[in-house]
C-alpha positions, 0 to 999 in steps of 0.5 A: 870167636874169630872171624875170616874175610877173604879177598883177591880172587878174580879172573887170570891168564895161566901164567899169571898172579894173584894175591889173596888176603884173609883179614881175621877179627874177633878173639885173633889171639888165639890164633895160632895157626892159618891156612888156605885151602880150595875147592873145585867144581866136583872135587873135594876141598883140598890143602894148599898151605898154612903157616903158624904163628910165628911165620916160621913154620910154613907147610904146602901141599906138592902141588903148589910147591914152588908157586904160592907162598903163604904169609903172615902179618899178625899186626894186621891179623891178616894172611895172605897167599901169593900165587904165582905161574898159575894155572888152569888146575888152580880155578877153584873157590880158596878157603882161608882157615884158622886154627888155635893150635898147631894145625896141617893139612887136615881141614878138621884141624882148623875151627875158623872159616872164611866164606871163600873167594874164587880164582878163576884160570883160563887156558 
């Protein structure tokens, strides 16, 4: 069993920063890999990034590319997801996700979910 926690959302300029964490608990060994996902008003929950155990391997969606930057401190059990030169597009509620074995973009691919924290952009 684990347990995601996800904080840091809040309200940004386009433009600006904002950092979130996702703190796991529970059997966190097993955790292998850990993304971040997100979902607008209307829209389909969407991949942005995850990263594997090891913090080596790291994967993001194109449209984050450049911008957001995911990490990793297993001693913490935590994953954090910098998101930099925001913008309106990015307003969305972000997902942190937990998978025990190599994972991508596919949401399916991760068992674990957090509840969610919203980012919000303005223009």
């Amino acid at each position: 069993q684990v347990q995601l926690v996800e904080s840091g959302g809040g309200l940004v300029q386009a433009g600006g920063s904002l950092r979130l964490s996702c703190a796991a608990s529970g059997r966190t060994g097993s955790i292998y890999t850990m993304g971040w996902f997100r979902q607008a008003p209307g829209k389909e929950r969407e991949f942005v990034a995850c990263i594997t155990r090891s913090g080596e391997g790291t994967y993001y969606a194109d449209s984050v590319k450049g911008r957001f930057t995911i990490s990793r401190d297993n001693a913490k059990n935590t994953v954090y997801l910098q998101m930099n030169s925001l913008k309106p597009e990015d307003a969305a509620v972000y997902y942190c996700a937990a998978s025990t074995y190599v994972a991508g973009s596919y949401d399916a691919q991760y068992r674990y979910w957090g509840q969610g924290t919203q980012v919000t952009v303005s223009s």
